[in-house]
C-alpha positions in Angstrom: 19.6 0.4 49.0 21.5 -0.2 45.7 19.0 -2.7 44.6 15.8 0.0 45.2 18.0 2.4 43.1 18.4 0.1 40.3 14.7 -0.9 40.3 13.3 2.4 40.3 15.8 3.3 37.3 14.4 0.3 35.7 10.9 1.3 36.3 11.9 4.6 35.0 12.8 3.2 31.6 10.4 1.3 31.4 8.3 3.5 31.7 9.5 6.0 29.2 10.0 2.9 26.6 6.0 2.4 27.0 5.5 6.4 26.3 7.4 6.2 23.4 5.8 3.3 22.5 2.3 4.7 22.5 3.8 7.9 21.1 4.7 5.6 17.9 1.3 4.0 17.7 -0.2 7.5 18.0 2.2 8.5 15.2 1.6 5.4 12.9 -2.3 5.9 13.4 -1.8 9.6 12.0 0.4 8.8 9.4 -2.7 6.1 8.1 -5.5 8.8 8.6 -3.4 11.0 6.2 -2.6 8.0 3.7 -5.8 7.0 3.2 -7.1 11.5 3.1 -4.9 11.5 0.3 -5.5 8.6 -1.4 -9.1 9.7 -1.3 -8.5 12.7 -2.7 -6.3 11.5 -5.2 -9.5 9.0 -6.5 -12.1 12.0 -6.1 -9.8 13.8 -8.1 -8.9 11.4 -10.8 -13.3 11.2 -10.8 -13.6 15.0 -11.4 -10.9 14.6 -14.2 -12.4 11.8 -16.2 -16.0 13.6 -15.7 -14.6 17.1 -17.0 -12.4 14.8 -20.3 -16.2 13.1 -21.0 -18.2 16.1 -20.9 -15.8 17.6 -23.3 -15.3 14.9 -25.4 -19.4 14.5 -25.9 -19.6 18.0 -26.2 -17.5 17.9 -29.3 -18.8 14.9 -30.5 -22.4 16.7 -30.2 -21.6 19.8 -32.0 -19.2 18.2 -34.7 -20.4 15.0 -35.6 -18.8 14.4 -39.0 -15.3 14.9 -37.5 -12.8 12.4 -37.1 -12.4 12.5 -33.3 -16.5 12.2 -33.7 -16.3 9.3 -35.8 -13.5 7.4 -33.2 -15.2 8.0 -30.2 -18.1 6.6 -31.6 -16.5 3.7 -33.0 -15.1 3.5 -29.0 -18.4 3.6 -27.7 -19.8 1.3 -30.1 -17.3 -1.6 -29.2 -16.4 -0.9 -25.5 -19.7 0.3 -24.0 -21.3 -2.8 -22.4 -25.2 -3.3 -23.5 -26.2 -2.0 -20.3 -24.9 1.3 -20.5 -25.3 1.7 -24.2 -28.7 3.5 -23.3 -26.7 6.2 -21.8 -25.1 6.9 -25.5 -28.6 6.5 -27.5 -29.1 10.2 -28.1 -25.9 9.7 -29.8 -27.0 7.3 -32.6 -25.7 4.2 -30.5 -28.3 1.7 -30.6 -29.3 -0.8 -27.9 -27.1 -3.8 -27.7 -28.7 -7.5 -29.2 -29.5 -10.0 -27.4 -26.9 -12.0 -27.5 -24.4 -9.1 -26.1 -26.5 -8.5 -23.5 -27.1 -11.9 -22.2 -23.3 -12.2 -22.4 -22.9 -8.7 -20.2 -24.8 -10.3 -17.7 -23.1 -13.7 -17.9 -20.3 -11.9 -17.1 -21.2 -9.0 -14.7 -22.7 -12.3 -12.5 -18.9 -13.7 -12.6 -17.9 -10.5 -11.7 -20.1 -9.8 -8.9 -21.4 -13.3 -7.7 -23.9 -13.9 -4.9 
């Protein structure tokens, strides 16, 4: 009788270790679903940010083209933007990249994205 006793105990705990056990992997899954919400969140929101900076920061450069801050973020633009995108700026005075810069660009957007 005292070995039944034992073994049921034993089965017992056992069986509340694999509960708990289950209740952690429940847990850990939940705490991942709500890591990865936020960090999404925390990207779209970063997005809206950078959208709402640029629109006011063309806006101004639109309406006040002689200023200073004009003048920078056209200098910006002028070295940064790659030749592809420099077609999104041409309403600003930016002209399309030359040849050379744009065989370069795609030199290196193949590195970048190969295959």
């Amino acid at each position: 009788m005292p070995n039944d006793v034992s073994r049921t105990a034993r089965v017992s705990k056992l069986g509340r270790i694999q509960r708990l056990k289950e209740q952690q992997a429940q847990l850990a899954a939940k705490i991942k679903d709500l890591s990865a919400r936020e960090a999404a969140q925390a990207r779209k929101d970063d997005t809206r940010r950078k959208i709402i900076v640029g629109a006011l920061a063309l806006e101004h450069m639109e309406k006040n083209p002689d200023s200073d801050f004009a003048r920078r973020l056209f200098a910006l633009l002028d070295e940064y933007a790659r030749p592809m995108e420099r077609r999104l700026f041409e309403h600003l005075g930016l002209g399309p990249a030359t040849d050379a810069e744009g065989a370069e660009d795609k030199r290196a957007l193949k590195r970048e994205f190969p295959g």
